[in-house]
C-alpha positions as CSV (number, residue, x, y, z in Angstrom):
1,X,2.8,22.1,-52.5
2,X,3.6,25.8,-52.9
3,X,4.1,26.4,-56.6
4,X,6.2,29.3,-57.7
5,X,5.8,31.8,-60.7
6,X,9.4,32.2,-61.8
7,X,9.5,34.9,-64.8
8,X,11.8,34.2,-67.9
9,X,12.4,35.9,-71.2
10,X,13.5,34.3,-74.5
11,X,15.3,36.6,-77.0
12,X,14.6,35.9,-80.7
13,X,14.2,37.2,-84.1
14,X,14.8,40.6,-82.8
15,X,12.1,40.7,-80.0
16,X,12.3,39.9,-76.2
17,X,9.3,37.4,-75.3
18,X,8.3,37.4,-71.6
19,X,6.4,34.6,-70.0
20,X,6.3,32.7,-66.5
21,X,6.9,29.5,-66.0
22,X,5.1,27.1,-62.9
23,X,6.8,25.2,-60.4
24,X,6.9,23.9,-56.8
25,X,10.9,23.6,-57.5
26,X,12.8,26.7,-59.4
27,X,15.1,24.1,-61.1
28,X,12.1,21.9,-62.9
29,X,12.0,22.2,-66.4
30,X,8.3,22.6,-68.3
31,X,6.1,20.1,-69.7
32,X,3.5,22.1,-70.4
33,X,2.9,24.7,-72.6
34,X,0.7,27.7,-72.7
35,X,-0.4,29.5,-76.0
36,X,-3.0,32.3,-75.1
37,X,-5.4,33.7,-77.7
38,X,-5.6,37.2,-80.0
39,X,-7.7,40.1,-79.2
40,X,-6.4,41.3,-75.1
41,X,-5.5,38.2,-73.9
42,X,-2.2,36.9,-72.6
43,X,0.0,34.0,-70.9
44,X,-1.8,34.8,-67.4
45,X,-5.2,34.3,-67.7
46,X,-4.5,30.5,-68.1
47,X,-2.3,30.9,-64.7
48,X,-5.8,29.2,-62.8
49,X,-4.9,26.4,-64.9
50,X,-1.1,26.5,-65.0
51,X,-0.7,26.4,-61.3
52,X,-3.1,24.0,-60.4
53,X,-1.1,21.7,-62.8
54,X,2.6,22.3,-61.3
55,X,0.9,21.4,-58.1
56,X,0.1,18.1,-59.2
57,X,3.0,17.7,-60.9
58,X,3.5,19.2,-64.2
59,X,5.2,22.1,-64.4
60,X,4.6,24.6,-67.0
61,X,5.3,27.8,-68.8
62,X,3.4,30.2,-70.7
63,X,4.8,33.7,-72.4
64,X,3.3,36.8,-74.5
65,X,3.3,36.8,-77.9
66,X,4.7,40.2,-79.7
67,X,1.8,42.9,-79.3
68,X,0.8,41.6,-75.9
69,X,1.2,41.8,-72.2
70,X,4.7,42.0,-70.9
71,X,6.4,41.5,-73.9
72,X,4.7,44.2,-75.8
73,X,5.5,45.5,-79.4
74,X,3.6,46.1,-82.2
75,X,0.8,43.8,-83.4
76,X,0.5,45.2,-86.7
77,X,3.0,43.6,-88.8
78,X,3.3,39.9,-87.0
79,X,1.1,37.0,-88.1
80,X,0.6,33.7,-87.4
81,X,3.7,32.7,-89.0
82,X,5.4,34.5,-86.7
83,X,4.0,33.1,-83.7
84,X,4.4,29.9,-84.6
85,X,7.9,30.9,-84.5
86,X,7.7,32.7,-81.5
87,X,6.4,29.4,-80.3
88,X,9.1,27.1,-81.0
89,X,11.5,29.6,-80.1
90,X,10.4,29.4,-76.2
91,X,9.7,25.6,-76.3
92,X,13.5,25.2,-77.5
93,X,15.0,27.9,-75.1
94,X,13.0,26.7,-71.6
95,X,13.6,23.7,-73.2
96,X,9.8,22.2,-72.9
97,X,10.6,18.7,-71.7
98,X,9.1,15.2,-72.8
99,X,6.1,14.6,-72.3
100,X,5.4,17.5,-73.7
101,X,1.5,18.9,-73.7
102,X,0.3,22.0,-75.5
103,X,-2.3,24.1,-74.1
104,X,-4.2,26.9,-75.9
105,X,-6.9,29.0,-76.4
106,X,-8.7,30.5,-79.4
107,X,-6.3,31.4,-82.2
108,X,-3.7,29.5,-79.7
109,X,-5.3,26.5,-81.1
110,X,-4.3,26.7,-84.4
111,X,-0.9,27.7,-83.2
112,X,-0.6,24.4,-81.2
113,X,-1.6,22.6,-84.1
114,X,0.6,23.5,-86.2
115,X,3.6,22.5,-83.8
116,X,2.3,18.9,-83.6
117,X,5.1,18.1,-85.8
118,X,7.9,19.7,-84.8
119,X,7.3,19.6,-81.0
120,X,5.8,15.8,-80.8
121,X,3.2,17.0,-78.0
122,X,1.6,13.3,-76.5
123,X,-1.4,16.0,-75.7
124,X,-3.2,18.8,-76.7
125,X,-5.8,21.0,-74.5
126,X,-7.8,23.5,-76.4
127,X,-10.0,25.9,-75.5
128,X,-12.3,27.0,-77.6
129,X,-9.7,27.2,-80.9
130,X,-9.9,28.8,-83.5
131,X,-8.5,27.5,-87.2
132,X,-7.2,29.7,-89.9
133,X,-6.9,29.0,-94.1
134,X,-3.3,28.8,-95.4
135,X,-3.3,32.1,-96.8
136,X,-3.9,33.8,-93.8
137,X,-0.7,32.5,-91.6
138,X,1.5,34.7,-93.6
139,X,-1.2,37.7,-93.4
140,X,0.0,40.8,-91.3
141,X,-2.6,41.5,-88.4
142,X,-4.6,43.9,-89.4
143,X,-6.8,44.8,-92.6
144,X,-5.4,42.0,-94.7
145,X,-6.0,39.7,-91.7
146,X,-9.5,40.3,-91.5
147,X,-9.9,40.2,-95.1
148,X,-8.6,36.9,-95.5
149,X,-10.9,35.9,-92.6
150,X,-13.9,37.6,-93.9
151,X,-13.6,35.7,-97.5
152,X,-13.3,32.2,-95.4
153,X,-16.0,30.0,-96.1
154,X,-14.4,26.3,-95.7
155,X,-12.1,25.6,-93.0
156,X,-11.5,21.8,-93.7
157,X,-8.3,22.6,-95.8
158,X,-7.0,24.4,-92.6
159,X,-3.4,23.7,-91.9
160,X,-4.7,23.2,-88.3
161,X,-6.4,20.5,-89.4
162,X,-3.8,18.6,-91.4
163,X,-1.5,18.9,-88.8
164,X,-4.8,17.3,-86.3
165,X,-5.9,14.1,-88.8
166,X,-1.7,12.9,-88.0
167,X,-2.0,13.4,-84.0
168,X,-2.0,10.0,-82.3
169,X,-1.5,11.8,-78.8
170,X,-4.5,12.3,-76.3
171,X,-7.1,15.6,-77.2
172,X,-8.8,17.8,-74.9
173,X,-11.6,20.1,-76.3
174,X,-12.8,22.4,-74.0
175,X,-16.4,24.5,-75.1
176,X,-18.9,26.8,-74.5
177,X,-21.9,26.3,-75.2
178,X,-22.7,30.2,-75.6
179,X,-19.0,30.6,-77.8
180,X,-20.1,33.7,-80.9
181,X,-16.6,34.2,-82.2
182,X,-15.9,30.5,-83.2
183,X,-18.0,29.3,-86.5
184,X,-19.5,26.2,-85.3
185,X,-18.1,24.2,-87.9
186,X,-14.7,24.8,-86.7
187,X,-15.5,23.5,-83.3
188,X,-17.3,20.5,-85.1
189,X,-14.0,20.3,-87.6
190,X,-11.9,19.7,-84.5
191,X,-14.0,17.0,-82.7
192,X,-14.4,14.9,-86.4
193,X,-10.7,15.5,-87.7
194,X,-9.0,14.1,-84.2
195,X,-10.1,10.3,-85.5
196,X,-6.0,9.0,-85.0
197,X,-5.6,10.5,-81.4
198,X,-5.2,7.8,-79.0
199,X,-8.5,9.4,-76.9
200,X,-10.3,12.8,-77.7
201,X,-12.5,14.3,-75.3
202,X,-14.9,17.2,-75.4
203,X,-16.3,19.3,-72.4
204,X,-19.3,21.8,-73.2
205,X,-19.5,24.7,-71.0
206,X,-23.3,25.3,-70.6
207,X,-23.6,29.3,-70.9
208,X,-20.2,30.2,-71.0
209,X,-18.9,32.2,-73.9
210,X,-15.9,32.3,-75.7
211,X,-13.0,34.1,-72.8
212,X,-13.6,30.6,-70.9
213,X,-10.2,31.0,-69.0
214,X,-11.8,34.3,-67.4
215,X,-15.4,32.3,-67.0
216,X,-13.6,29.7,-65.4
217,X,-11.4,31.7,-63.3
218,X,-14.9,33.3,-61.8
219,X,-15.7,30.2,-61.0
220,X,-14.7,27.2,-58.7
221,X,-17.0,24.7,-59.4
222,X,-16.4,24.5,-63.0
223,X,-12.8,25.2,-63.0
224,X,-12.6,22.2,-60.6
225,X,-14.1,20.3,-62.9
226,X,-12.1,21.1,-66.0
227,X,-8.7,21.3,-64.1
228,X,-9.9,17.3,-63.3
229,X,-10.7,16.7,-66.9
230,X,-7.5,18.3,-67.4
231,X,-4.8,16.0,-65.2
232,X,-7.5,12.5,-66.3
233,X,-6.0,13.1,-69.7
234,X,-2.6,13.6,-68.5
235,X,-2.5,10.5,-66.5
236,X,-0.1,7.8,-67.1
237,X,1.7,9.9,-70.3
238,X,5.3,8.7,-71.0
């Protein structure tokens, strides 16, 4: 089926967000959506993903947080707290309909996380995520950010994880093997705190790093294999 990219925009809190959303029909509303990471990313490196998704069925949406891609804006000055917002701003305007399914990537992850409760997701698909102390969702990006990362030592009190140890949906971890940004206990944090999901799954990337949406998009074979993993955990969700 031929699956369109439709663009949209979601005004709020004084900021236009821009974003596409997936489909093979331009009326279908979104199950999915797509939270992209920090550093240069945005909502289309996942598009591999999205697209191959609406094809089988689910259609999605993904958008760009304030100080990236089309939506632009100053980094400086937003958080976490703010995307969270941001977040729940888009899922409420598309609206994201039941059953609804987060997927994200790197500090994504922590962002989906902490929308478990107010968006009721029946899954979650991370990529490589990333989890952050309390004090640093309220942190502007920039110095303070880093500062508040630097002085991290234990991540188990993460609000990420709080929000994980009450998810009884389905979990898809997605890792690579080669992954320098994300501590290792983070990754090992997600896997053990999932223990109510209903299933949890983790796929290792063997020599992939941490960008695994652009490894993958380089790469057939493996993005095959994922997008697979992908739709198996998706199956039969009401």
């Amino acid at each position: 089926m031929n699956v369109q990219r439709l663009p949209f925009h979601v005004d709020t809190a004084g900021v236009r967000l821009h974003g596409s959303r997936w489909a093979t029909q331009a009326d279908q509303a979104p199950n999915v959506l797509a939270l992209h990471g920090g550093g240069v990313s945005t909502h289309l490196g996942a598009q591999w993903l999205m697209a191959a998704l609406a094809a089988q069925g689910w259609p999605g949406a993904g958008f760009d947080f304030v100080g990236h891609g089309e939506t632009g804006g100053a980094l400086e000055g937003s958080s976490l707290d703010h995307r969270i917002a941001q977040a729940r701003a888009v899922a409420e305007a598309l609206p994201l309909e039941a059953p609804r399914v987060l997927i994200a990537s790197s500090m994504g992850g922590h962002i989906a996380c902490r929308l478990i409760h107010p968006l009721r997701p029946r899954a979650l698909v991370l990529f490589c995520p990333a989890a952050y102390e309390a004090a640093a969702e309220s942190q502007p990006f920039g110095p303070a950010f880093q500062r508040t990362l630097r002085a991290t030592t234990d991540f188990e009190a993460s609000p990420a994880f709080a929000a994980l140890d009450r998810f009884d949906g389905r979990l898809l971890l997605v890792l690579g093997s080669e992954d320098a940004v994300i501590p290792p206990a983070v990754s090992a944090a997600y896997r053990r705190r999932a223990r109510a999901a209903e299933r949890a799954e983790v796929i290792v990337l063997e020599g992939a790093g941490h960008l695994l949406h652009r490894w993958l998009a380089e790469r057939p074979l493996d993005a095959a294999r994922v997008q697979a993993r992908v739709l198996a955990t998706l199956d039969g969700l009401a």
